[in-house]
VOGU-3710 file (C-alpha; in Angstrom, 3 decimals, decimal comma):
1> xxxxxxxxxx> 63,932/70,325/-47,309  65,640/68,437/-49,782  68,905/68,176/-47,616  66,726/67,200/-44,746  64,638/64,119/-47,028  68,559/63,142/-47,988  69,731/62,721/-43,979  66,160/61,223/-43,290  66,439/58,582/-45,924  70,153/57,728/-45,042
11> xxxxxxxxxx> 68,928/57,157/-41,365  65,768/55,121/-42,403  68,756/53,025/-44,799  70,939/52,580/-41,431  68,361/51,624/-39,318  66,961/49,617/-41,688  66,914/45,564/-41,135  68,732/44,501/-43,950  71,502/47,014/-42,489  71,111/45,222/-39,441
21> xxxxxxxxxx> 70,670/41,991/-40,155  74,075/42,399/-42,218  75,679/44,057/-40,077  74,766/40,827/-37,454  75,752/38,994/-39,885  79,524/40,540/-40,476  79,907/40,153/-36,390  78,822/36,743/-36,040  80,987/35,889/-39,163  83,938/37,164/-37,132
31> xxxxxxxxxx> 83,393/35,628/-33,723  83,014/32,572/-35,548  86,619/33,018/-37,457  88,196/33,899/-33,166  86,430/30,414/-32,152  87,973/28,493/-34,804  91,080/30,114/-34,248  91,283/28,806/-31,027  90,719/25,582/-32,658  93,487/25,795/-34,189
41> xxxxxxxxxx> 94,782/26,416/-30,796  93,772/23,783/-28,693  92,789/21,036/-31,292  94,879/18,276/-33,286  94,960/19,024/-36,705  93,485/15,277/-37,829  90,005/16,878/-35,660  89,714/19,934/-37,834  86,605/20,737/-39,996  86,527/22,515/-42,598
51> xxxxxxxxxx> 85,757/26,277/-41,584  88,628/25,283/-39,113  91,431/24,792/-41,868  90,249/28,196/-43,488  90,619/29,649/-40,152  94,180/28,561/-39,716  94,939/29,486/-44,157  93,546/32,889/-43,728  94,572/34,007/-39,804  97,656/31,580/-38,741
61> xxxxxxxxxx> 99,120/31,325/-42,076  98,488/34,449/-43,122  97,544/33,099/-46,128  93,884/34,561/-47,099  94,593/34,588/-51,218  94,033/30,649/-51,005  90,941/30,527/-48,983  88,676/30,076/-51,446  90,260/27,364/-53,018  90,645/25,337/-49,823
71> xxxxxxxxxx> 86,880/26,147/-49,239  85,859/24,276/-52,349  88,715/21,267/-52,179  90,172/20,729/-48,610  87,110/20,073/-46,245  89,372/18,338/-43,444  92,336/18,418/-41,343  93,007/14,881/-42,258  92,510/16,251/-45,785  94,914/18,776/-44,946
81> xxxxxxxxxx> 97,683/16,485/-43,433  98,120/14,059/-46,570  98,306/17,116/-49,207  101,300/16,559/-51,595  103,120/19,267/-53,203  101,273/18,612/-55,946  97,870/19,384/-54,545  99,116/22,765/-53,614  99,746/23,685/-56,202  97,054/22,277/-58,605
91> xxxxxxxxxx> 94,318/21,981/-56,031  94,903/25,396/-54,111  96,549/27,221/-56,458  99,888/27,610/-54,498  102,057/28,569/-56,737  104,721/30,224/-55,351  107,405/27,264/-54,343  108,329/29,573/-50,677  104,302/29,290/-50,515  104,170/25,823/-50,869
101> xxxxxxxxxx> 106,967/24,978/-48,708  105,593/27,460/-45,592  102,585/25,135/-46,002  104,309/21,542/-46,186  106,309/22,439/-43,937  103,842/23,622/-41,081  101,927/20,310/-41,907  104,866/18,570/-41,375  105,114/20,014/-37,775  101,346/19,557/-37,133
111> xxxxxxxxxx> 101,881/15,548/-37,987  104,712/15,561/-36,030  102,704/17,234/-33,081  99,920/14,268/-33,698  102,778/12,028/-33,239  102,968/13,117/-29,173  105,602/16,250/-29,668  104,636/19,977/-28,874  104,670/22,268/-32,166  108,450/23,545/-32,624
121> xxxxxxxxxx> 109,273/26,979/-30,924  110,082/27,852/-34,498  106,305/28,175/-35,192  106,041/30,836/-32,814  107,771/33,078/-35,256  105,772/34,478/-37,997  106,681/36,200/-40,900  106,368/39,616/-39,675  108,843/39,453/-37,133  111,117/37,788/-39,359
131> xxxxxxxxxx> 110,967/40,951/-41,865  110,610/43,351/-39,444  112,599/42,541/-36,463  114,872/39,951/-37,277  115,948/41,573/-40,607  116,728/44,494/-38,430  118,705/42,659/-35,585  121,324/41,333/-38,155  121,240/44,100/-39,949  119,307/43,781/-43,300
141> xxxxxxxxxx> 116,191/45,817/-42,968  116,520/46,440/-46,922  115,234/42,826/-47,259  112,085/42,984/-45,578  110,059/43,679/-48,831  111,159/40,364/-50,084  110,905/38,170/-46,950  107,485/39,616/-46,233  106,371/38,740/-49,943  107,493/35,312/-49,509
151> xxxxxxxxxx> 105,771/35,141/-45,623  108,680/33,572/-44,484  108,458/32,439/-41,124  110,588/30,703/-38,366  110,005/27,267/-39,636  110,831/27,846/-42,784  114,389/30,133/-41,500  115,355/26,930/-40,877  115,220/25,674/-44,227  116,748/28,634/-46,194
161> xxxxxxxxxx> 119,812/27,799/-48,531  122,209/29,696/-50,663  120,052/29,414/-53,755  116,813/30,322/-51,958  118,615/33,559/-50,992  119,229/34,169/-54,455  116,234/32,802/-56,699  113,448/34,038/-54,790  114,603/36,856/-51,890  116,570/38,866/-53,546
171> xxxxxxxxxx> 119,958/38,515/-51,726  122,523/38,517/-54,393  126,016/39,837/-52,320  127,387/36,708/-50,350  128,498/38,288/-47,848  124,690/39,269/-47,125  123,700/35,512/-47,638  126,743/34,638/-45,150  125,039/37,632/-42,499  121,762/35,488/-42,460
181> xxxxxxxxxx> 122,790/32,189/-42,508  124,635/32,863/-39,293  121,380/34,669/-38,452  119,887/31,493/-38,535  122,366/29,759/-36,794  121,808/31,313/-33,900  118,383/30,990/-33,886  118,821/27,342/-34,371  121,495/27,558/-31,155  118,319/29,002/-28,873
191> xxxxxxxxxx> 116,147/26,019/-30,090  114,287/29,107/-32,332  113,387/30,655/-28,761  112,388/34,471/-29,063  112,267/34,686/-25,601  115,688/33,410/-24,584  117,002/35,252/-27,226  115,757/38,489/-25,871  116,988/37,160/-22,580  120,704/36,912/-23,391
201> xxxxxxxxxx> 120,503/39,935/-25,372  119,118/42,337/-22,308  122,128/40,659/-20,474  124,393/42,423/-22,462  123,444/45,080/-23,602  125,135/47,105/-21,155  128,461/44,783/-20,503  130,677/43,120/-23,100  129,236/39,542/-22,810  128,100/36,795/-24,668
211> xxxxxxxxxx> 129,053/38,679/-28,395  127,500/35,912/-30,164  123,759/37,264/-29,616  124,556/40,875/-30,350  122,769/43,048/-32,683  124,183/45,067/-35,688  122,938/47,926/-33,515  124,721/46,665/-30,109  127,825/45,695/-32,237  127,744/49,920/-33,666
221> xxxxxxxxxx> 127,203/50,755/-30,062  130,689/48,684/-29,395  131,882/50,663/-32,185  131,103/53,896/-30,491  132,323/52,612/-27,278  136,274/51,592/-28,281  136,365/55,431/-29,778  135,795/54,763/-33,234  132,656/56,198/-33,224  133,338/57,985/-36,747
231> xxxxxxxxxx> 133,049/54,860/-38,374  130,472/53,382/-36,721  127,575/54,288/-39,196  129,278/52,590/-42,291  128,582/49,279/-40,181  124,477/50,389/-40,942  122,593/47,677/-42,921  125,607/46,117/-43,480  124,507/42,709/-42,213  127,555/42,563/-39,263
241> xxxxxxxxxx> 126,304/41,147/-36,210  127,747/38,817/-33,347  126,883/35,838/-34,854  129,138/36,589/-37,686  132,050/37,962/-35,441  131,855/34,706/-33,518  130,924/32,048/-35,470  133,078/32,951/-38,463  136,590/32,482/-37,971  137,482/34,163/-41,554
251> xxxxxxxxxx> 135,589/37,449/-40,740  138,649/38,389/-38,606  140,010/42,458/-37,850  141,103/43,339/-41,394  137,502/42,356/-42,759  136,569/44,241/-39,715  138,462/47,536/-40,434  137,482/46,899/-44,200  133,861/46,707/-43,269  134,149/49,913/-41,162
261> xxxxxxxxxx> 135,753/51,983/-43,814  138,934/52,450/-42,266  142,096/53,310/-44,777  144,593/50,740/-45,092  147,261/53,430/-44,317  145,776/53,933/-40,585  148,038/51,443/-39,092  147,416/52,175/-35,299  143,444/52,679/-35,920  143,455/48,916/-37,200
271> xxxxxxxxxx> 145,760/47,860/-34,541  143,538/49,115/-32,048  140,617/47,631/-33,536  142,223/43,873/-33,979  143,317/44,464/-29,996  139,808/45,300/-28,904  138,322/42,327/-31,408  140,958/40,120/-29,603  139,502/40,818/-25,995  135,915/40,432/-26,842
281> xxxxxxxxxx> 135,655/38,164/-29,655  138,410/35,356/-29,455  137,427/33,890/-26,647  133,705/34,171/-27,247  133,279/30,572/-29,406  133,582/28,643/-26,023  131,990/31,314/-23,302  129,114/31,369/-26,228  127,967/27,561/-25,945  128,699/27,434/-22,089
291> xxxxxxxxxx> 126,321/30,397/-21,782  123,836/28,440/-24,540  124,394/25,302/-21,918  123,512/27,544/-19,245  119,995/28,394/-20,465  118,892/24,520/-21,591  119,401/25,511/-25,477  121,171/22,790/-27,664  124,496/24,912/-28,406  125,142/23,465/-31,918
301> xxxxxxxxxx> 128,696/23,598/-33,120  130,673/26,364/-33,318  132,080/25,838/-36,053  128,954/24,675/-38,246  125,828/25,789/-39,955  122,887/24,233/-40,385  122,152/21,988/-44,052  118,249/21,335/-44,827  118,123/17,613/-46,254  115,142/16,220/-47,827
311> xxxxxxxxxx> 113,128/13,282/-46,559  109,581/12,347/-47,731  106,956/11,495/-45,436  103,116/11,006/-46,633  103,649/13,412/-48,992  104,985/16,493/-46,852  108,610/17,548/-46,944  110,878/17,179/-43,225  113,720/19,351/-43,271  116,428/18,261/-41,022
321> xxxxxxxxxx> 119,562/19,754/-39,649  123,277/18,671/-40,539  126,129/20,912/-40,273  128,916/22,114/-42,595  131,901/23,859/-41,229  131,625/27,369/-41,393  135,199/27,624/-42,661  133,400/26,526/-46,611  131,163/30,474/-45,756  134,298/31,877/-47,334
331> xxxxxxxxxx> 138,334/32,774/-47,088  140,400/35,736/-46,744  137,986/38,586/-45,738  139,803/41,676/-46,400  142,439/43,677/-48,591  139,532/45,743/-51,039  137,343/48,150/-49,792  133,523/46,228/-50,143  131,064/47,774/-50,929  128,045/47,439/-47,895
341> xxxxxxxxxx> 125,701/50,078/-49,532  124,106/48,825/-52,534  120,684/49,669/-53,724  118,752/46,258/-54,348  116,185/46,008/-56,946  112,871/44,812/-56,269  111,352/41,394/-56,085  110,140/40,140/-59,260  106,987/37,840/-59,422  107,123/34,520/-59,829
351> xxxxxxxxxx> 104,896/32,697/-62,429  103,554/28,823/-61,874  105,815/25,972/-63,155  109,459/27,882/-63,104  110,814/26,088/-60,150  113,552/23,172/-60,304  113,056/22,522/-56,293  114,673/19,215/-55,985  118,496/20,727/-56,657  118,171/23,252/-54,359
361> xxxxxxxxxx> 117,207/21,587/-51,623  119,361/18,501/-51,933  122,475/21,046/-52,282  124,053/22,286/-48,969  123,260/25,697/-47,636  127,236/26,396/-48,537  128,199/24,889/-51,187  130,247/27,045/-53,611  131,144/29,572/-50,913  134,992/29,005/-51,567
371> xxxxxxx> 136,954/31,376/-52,116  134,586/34,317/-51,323  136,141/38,130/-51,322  135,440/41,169/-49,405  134,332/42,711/-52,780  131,576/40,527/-52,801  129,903/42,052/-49,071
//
């Protein structure tokens, strides 16, 4: 009888109102979070109210640690669009500098959307397919942890330098930093366009085309193909993918053969490698930005990468492109065997108040790169 009473009385409790009237409550809360999603959606940010710009912190942004303090101070979207950096971080709490910057920098596109210009394609990328699937196309899955701490997303891709790679994501071999800034270099080619990435990509995954696009996985899959499959897998999170075979001139057979582990003294295995190279690779710079022509996406330079500069704007942050020749990336791949394998510690926290921004981002994405050695992949 007393197990009965117990399932009675926990059936009286479910059926209870206060149960209900929660439970109403919970559901109503969360159609109301979907409506001002699509808000966010279909509205300019200037017409946002307040349970709007939550909407967009906690669900677009995934960025749900800083509701509460944009509950009590940012009641808005006009609020929103003339925060400084400095109300970020004091007024939200925002510490994190990669935090701040995701935020200016979306602002930034919303004003510039308010202006009479669509929202960059680059917002259509959000954080988790930058950890997850773009870390994995180029080949540096062992970075997700740190990218997907840092919810870095499409827009803010475009703004990654040398010294972000090192301060705050953990990316400490140069030849790794070299992988993704060619990474984003090609994203920047396809105007930040998943879907004619994906395009040109299908296209070739069966035929020998358009290298530039490849995958780390479709470049081991070359490997295999040219009969070197037993040295395919050292080519594995190495961060080797078309865009560095095409774009950088240095990264040439030898670097090639280094990369893939094959001994110095195997004369006609590297000679068949720097023959196969030559047939697909060479000549891929110029079929590259005809095929980029082909499908309406600005081609860029071959021979560049993009440079974030700094302008000020009502208090948000614009980061535009400028090139630097990719021959400053580095010189002289080749000659020691690199090491592609290493384990990576973990991210470290980052407390309030330890950043020294302005250097970084007035410094190009290259600087310094001179002179950089295969030991160093």
């Amino acid at each position: 009888h007393g197990r009965l009473g117990l399932c009675v009385a926990d059936a009286d409790s479910q059926c209870s109102p206060t149960r209900q009237s929660l439970s109403l409550s919970e559901g109503e809360e969360q159609m109301d979070r979907l409506q001002q999603v699509e808000l966010v959606r279909t509205t300019p940010m200037s017409h946002w109210k307040a349970g709007t710009v939550q909407a967009w912190l906690e669900v677009v942004m995934a960025m749900p640690m800083y509701v509460k303090a944009c509950a009590e101070n940012v009641k808005s979207g006009k609020v929103l669009l003339s925060l400084s950096d400095e109300d970020l971080e004091l007024g939200l709490g925002v510490c994190s500098s990669l935090h701040r910057r995701k935020l200016r920098l979306a602002i930034e596109d919303y004003r510039d959307a308010e202006a009479g210009r669509s929202l960059s394609k680059a917002a259509d990328l959000d954080h988790h397919w930058v950890a997850k699937a773009w870390l994995n196309d180029i080949g540096l899955p062992q970075y997700s942890q740190a990218f997907q701490n840092h919810l870095v997303d499409g827009r803010m891709l475009n703004s990654l330098m040398k010294r972000d790679l090192e301060k705050h994501l953990n990316v400490s071999k140069k030849f790794h930093q070299v992988s993704i800034l060619l990474g984003i270099e090609l994203l920047y080619q396809v105007n930040f366009s998943r879907e004619a990435l994906q395009e040109r990509r299908a296209r070739c995954e069966t035929q020998n085309v358009d290298p530039v696009v490849w995958t780390n996985q479709r470049v081991l899959k070359w490997v295999r193909d040219i009969d070197l499959k037993e040295y395919a897998d050292n080519l594995t999170n190495s961060g080797v993918h078309g865009a560095v075979l095409v774009l950088e001139p240095t990264f040439n057979a030898e670097a090639m053969a280094t990369a893939l582990g094959i001994p110095s003294g195997k004369h006609i295995l590297r000679r068949h490698l720097a023959e196969e190279m030559s047939a697909i690779f060479h000549p891929a710079n110029s079929a590259g930005i005809r095929e980029a022509e082909r499908f309406g996406t600005p081609p860029g330079r071959a021979s560049s990468i993009t440079r974030a500069g700094k302008e000020e704007n009502s208090g948000g942050i614009k980061y535009k492109a400028g090139r630097l020749p990719l021959g400053k990336i580095g010189r002289g791949f080749g000659g020691r065997d690199p090491d592609f394998h290493d384990d990576y510690g973990s991210l470290q926290n980052e407390d309030c108040g330890d950043e020294d921004q302005r250097g970084g981002l007035e410094q190009g994405r290259l600087d310094g790169y001179g002179g950089l050695e295969v030991t160093n992949v």
